[in-house]
C-alpha positions as CSV (number, residue, x, y, z in Angstrom):
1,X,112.4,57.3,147.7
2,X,113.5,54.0,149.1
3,X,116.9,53.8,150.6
4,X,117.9,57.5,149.8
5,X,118.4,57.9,153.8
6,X,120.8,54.7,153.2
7,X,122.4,56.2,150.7
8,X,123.2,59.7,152.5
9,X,124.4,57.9,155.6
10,X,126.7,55.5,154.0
11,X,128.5,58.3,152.4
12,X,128.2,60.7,155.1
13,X,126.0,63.6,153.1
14,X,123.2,66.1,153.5
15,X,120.8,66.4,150.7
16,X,120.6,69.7,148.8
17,X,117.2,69.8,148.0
18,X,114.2,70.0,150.5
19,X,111.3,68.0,151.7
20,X,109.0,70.7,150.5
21,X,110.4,70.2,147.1
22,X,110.3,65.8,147.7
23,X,106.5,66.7,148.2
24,X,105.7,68.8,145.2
25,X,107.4,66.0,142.9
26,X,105.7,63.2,144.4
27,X,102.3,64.9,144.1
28,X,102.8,65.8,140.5
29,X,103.9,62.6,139.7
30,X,100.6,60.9,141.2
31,X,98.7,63.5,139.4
32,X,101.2,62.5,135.6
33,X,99.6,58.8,136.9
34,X,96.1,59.1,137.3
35,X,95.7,59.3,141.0
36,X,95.3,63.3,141.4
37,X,94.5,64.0,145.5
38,X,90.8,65.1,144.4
39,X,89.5,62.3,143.2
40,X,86.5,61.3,145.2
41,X,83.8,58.1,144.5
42,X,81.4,60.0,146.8
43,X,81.6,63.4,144.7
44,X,81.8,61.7,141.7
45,X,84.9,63.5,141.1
46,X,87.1,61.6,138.1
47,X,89.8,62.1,136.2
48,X,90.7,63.1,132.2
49,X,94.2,63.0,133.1
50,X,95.2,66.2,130.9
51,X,98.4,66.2,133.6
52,X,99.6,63.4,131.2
53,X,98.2,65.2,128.0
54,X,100.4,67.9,128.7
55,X,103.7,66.3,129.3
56,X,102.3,64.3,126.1
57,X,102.5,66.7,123.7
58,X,105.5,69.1,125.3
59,X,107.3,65.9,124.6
60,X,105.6,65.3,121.0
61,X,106.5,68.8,120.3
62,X,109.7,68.9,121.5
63,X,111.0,65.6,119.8
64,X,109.6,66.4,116.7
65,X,111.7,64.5,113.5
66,X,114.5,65.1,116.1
67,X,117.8,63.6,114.2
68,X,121.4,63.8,116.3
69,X,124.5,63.4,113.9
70,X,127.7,62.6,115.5
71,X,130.8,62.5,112.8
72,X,134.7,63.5,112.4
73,X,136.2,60.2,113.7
74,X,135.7,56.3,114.8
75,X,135.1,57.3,117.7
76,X,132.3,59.3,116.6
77,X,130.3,56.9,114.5
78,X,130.8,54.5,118.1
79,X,129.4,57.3,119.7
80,X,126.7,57.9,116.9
81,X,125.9,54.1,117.1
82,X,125.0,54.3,120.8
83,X,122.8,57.6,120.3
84,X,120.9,56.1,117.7
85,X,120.2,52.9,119.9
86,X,117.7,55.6,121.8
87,X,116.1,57.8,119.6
88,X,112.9,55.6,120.2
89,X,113.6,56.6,124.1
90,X,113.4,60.6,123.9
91,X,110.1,61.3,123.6
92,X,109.5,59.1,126.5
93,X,112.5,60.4,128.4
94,X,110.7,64.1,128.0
95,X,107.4,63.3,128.6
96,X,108.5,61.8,132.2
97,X,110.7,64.7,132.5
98,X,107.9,67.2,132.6
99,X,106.1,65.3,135.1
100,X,109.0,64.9,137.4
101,X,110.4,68.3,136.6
102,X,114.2,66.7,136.1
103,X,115.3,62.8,134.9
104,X,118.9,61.9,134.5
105,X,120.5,59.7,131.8
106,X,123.9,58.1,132.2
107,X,126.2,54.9,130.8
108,X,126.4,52.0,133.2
109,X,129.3,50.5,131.4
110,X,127.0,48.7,129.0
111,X,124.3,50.5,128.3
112,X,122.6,53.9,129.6
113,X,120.5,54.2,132.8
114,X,117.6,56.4,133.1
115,X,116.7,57.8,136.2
116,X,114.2,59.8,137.8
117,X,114.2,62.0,141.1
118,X,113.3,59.1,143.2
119,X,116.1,57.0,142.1
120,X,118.9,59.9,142.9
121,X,120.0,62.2,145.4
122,X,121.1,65.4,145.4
123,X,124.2,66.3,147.3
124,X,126.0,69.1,146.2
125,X,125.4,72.2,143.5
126,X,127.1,75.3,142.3
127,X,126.0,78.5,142.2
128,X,124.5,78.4,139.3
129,X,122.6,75.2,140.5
130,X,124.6,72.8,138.6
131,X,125.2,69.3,140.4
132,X,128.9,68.6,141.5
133,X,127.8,65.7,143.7
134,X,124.7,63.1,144.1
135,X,124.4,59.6,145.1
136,X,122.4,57.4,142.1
137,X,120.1,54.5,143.9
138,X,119.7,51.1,141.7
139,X,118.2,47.7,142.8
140,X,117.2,44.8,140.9
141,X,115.8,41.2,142.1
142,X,116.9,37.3,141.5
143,X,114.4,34.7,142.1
144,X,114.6,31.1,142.6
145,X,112.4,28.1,143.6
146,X,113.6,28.9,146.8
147,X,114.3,32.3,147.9
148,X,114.6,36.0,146.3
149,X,117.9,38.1,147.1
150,X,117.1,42.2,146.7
151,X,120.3,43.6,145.2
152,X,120.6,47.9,145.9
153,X,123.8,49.9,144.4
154,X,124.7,53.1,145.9
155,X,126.9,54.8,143.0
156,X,127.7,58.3,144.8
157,X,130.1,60.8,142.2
158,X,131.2,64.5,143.0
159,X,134.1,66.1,142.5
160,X,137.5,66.4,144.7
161,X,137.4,70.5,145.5
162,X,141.3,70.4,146.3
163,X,142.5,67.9,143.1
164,X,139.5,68.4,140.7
165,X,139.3,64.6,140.4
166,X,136.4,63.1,139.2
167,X,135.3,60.4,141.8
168,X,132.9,57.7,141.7
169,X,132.1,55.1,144.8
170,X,130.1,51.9,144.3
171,X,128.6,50.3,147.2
172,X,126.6,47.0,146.7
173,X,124.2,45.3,149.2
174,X,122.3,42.4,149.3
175,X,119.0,41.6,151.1
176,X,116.0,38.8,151.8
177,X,113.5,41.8,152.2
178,X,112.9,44.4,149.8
179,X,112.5,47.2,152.2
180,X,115.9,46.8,153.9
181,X,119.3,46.9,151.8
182,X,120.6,43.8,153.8
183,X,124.7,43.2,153.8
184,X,127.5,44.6,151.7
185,X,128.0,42.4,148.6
186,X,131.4,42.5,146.2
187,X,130.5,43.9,143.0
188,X,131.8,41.1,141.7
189,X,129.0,39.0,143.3
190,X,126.3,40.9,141.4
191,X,125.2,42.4,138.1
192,X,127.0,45.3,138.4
193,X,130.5,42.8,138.0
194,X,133.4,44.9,136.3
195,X,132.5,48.1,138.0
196,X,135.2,49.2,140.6
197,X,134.6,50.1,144.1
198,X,136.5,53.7,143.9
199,X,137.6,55.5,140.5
200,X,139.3,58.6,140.6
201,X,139.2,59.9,136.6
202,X,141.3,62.9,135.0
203,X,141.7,63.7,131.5
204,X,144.7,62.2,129.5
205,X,146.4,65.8,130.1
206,X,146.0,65.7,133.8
207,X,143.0,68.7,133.9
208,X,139.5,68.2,135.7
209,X,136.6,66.7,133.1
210,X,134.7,69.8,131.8
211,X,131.3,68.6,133.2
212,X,129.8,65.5,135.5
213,X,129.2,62.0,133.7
214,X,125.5,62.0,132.8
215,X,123.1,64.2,131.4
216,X,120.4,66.6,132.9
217,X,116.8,67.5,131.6
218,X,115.3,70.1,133.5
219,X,112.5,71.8,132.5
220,X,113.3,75.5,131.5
221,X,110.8,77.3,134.1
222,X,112.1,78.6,137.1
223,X,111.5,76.8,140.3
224,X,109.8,78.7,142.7
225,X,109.4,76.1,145.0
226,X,113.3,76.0,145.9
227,X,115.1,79.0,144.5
228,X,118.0,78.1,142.6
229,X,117.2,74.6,143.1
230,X,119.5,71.3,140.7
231,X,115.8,69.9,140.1
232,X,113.6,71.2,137.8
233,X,109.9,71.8,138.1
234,X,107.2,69.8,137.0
235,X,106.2,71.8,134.0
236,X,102.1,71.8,135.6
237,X,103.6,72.2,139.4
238,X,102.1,75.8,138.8
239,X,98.2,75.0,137.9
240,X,97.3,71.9,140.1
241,X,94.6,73.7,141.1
242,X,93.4,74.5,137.6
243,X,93.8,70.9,136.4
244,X,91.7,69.8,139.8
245,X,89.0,72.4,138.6
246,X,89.3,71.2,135.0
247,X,88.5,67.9,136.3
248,X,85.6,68.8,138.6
249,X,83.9,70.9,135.5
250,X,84.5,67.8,132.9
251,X,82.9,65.2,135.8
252,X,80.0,67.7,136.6
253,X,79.2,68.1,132.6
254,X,79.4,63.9,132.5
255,X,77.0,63.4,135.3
256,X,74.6,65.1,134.0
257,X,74.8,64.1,130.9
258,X,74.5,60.6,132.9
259,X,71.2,61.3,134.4
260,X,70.0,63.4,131.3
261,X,68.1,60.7,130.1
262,X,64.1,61.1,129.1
263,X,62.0,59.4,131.5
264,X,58.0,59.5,130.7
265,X,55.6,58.4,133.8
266,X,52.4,57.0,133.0
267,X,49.5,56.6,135.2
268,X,48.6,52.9,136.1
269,X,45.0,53.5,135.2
270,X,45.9,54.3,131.9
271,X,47.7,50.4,131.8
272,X,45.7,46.7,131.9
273,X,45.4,46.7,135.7
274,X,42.0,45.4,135.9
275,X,40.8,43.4,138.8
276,X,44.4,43.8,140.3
277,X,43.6,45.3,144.1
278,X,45.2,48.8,143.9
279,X,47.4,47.9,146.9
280,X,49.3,45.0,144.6
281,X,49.9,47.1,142.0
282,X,53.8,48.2,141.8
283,X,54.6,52.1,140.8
284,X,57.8,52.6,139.3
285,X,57.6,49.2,137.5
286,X,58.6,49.1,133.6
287,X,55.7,47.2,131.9
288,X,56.6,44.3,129.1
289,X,56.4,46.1,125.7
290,X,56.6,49.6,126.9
291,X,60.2,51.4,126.4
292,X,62.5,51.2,129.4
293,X,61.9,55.2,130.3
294,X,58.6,53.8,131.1
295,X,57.5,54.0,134.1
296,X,54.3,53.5,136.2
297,X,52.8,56.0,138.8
298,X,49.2,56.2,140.7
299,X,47.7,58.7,138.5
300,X,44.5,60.5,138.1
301,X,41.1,59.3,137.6
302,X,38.2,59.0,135.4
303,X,38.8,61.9,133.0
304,X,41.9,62.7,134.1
305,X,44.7,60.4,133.7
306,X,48.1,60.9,134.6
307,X,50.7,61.0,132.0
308,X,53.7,63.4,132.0
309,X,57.1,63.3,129.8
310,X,60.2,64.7,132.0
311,X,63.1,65.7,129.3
312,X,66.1,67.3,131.2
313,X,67.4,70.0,129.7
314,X,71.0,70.0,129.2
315,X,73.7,73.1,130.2
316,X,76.6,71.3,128.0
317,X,77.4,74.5,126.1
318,X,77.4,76.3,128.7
319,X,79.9,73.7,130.4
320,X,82.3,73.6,127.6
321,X,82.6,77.3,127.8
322,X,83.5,76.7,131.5
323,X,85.7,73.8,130.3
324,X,86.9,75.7,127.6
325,X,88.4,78.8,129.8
326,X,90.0,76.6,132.5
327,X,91.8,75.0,128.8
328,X,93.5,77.9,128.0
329,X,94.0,79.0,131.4
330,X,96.4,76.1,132.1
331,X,97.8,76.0,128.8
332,X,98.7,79.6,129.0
333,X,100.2,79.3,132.2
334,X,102.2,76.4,131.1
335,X,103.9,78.0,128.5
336,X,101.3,77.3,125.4
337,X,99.3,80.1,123.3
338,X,95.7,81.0,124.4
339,X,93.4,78.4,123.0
340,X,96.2,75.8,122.2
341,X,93.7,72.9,124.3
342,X,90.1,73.0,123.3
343,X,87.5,71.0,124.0
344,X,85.5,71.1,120.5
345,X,87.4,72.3,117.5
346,X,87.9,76.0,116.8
347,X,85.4,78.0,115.1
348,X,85.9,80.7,112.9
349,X,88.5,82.4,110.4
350,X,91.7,83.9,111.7
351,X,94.9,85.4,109.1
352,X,97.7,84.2,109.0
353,X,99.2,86.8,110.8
354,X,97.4,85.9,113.6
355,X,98.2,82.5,113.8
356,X,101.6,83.2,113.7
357,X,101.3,85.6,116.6
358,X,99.4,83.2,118.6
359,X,102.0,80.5,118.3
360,X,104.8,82.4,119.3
361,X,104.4,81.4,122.7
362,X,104.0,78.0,121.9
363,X,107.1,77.7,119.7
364,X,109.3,79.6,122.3
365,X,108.1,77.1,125.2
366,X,109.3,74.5,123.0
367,X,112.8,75.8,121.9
368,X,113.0,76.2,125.4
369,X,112.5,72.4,125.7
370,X,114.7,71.6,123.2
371,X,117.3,73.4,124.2
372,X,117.4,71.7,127.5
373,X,117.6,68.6,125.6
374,X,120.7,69.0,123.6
375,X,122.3,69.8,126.4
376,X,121.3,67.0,128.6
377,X,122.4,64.6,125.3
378,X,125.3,66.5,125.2
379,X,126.3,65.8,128.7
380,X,125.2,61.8,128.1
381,X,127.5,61.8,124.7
382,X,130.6,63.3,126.7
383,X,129.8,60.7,129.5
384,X,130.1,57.9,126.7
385,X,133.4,59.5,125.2
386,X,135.2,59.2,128.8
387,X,133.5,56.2,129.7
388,X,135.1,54.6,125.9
389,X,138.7,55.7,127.0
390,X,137.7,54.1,130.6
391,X,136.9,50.7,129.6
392,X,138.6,50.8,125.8
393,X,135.2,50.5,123.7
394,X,136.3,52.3,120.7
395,X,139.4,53.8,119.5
396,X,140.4,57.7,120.9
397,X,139.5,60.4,118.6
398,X,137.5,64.2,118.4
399,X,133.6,64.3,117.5
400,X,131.3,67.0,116.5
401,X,127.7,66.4,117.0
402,X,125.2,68.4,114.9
403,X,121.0,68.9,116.3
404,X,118.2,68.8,113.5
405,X,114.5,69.1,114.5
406,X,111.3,69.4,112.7
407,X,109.4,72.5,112.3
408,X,106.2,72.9,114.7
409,X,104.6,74.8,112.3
410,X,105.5,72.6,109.0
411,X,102.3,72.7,106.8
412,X,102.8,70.2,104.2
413,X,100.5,72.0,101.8
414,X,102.1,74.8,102.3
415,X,105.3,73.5,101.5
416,X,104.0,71.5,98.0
417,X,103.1,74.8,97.0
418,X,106.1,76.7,97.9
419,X,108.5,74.2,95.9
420,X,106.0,74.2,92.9
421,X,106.6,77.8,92.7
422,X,110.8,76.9,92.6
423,X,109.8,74.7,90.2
424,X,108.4,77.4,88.0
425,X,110.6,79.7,88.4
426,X,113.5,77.6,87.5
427,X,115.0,77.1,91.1
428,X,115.4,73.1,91.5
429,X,114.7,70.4,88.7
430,X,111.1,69.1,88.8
431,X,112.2,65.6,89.8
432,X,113.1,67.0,92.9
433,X,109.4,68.1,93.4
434,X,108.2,64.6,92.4
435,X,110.4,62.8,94.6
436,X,109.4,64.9,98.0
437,X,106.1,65.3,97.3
438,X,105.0,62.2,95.3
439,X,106.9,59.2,96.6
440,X,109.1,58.4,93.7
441,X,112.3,57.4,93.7
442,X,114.7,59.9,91.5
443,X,115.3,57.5,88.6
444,X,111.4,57.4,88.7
445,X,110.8,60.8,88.6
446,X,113.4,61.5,85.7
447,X,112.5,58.8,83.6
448,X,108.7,60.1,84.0
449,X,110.0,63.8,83.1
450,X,111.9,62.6,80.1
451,X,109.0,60.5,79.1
452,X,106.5,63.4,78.8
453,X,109.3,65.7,77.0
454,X,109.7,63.0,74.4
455,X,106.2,63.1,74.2
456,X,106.2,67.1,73.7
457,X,108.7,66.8,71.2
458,X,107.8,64.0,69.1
459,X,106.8,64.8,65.6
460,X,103.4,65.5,64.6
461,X,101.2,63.3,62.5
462,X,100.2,65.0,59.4
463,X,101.2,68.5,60.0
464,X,99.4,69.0,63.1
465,X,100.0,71.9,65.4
């Protein structure tokens, strides 16, 4: 959050969004990084980080063989080129995104920035919640043998309510201290070179842009934090308490598992202490050739020696039932089917109609997702398209950009047995099978079809059948 009150006072804004809603964020992202509020040394209360786990594998899920194709002009293969510069990035971009709850991407004039709700502000929204104005925070450092010089960039862009011009104001400052922005610098002076101080941008036929110049992930639940807020909600902002319980149950199963360990106590009589006064004799001691869970107590006497073996009987099924239900209580409330997480493996048969009436919920949560990505990489591709008539990177021209995704439920086996069936029945060539399933290339595949029907067809030797 540093410098966001800088920001809001040099261009003379209120935030849109609340404190309450600063709060939630920052504790959610703590919890994304391994640093939940419950952890304790003295309860022995750790971590397992499933906050992470779940932003994981909504991002895994939701970027799944993901593939964006951008074609119908020069301009669109330059656009294409830039996308496909970040594929790498998306999965990444998500799985931060459902921590946070939002994250912002948008060009910089030579490549894309990608931000996070500490590195923006809020400033003005729609009805519908849409942003129409918010101030973008960006620092960077030089060092020499000498000195370091902080660098900060306030980049604030809304819209003109009486033109409909798009405007964007750059401020830059320069500091010795990296918790004070210092004095104004030129652009000019710093990284951020070729950027002008004030742009006012309309399209070539004088009419307002259709949307703001970057693109928005939220995550598709509601916030009911801040009621039609811009920002989206951490997708686990609903079961902290869960997760803190999930973490409490694993730790609990752990240390006892820790102190489970068999201990057998032997009575010194029982051991070479002969002539050694009874007073110099030391209990507890592990004695040289005896296992380490050895250890030595005053015992009985005479006939009656003391030896007793202490074997602590564990309550880890018991636990993982516990563990288990606090699982699919926070996946369900997430957005996942019941019994998505598990501890062990599943047990037990289920048909097929069954498992697909148990994913439903999964796969919906995840169209959800994906549906929030398009159209945050839809509002990043129209940035690039302006920001390539702004600054001339590739010639004018339309663009149509087409969305492919895997399948969440794609079963491989499945699948080799479905096309071996088209095969049969005549419905696509059997190279086509080889070559999907088997690795070949197609000349590979045809050659080894043709092969085996010259085989079939040869003639027989002697008459045979």
């Amino acid at each position: 959050m540093l410098f966001q009150k800088e920001a809001l006072e040099e261009f003379d804004v209120e935030p849109v969004t609340s404190q309450e809603m600063d709060i939630v964020i920052d504790k959610c992202m703590n919890i994304y990084q391994d640093r939940p509020y419950w952890l304790s040394d003295k309860h022995d209360i750790r971590t397992i980080g499933f906050g992470k786990v779940l932003c994981e594998e909504t991002a895994r899920l939701t970027t799944l063989a993901i593939h964006v194709t951008i074609d119908g002009s020069p301009r669109a293969k330059w656009l294409n080129e830039q996308i496909e510069k970040r594929y790498f990035k998306f999965r990444e971009w998500v799985e931060y995104g459902c921590a946070a709850g939002t994250f912002i991407v948008k060009p910089n004039g030579t490549g894309i920035d990608f931000l996070l709700p500490n590195s923006f502000k809020i400033v003005d929204s729609d009805d519908d919640g849409n942003i129409t104005g918010i101030i973008f925070i960006d620092t960077y450092t030089v060092s020499t043998a000498f000195s370091r010089k902080y660098y900060t960039k306030f980049e604030y862009h809304r819209i003109n309510s009486d033109t409909g011009e798009y405007l964007i104001s750059n401020r830059a400052y320069v500091s010795t201290s990296d918790n004070d922005k210092g004095k104004p610098v030129p652009l000019e002076e710093t990284k951020w070179a070729g950027l002008e101080a004030d742009v006012s941008l309309m399209t070539q036929n004088g009419k307002p842009l259709e949307r703001m110049l970057f693109g928005v992930f939220r995550t598709p639940q509601a916030n009911n934090t801040e009621i039609n807020s811009p920002l989206g909600l951490p997708i686990y902002k609903n079961v902290v308490e869960e997760l803190k319980n999930l973490d409490i149950a694993y730790s609990r199963n752990s240390e006892e598992i820790k102190d489970s360990r068999r201990i057998i106590l032997i009575g010194d009589e029982l051991l070479n202490t002969a002539g050694v006064p009874i007073e110099q004799r030391k209990v507890g001691r592990t004695v040289e050739g005896l296992p380490h869970y050895a250890k030595t107590v005053f015992g009985g006497k005479g006939d009656n020696p003391f030896y007793e073996e202490i074997n602590p009987e564990l309550n880890t099924d018991t636990r993982i039932k516990g563990i288990n239900n606090e699982l699919s209580f926070i996946g369900w409330k997430v957005g996942y089917s019941s019994g998505y997480f598990v501890f062990d493996q599943k047990t037990g048969m289920v048909t097929a109609t069954q498992v697909e009436s148990d994913d439903r919920r999964t796969i919906q949560l995840i169209k959800d997702c994906r549906d929030k990505l398009e159209d945050c990489i839809d509002g990043l591709i129209y940035a690039l398209n302006v920001f390539a008539d702004l600054y001339e990177l590739a010639p004018v021209g339309p663009y149509e950009v087409t969305y492919d995704f895997g399948d969440i439920t794609y079963s491989r086996e499945e699948d080799r047995a479905r096309w071996w069936q088209y095969v049969i029945q005549g419905k696509v060539p059997a190279w086509m099978y080889y070559q999907k399933f088997e690795g070949m290339s197609e000349e590979e595949a045809k050659a080894m079809i043709a092969e085996a029907k010259a085989d079939q067809e040869s003639p027989k030797l002697f008459g045979e059948e």
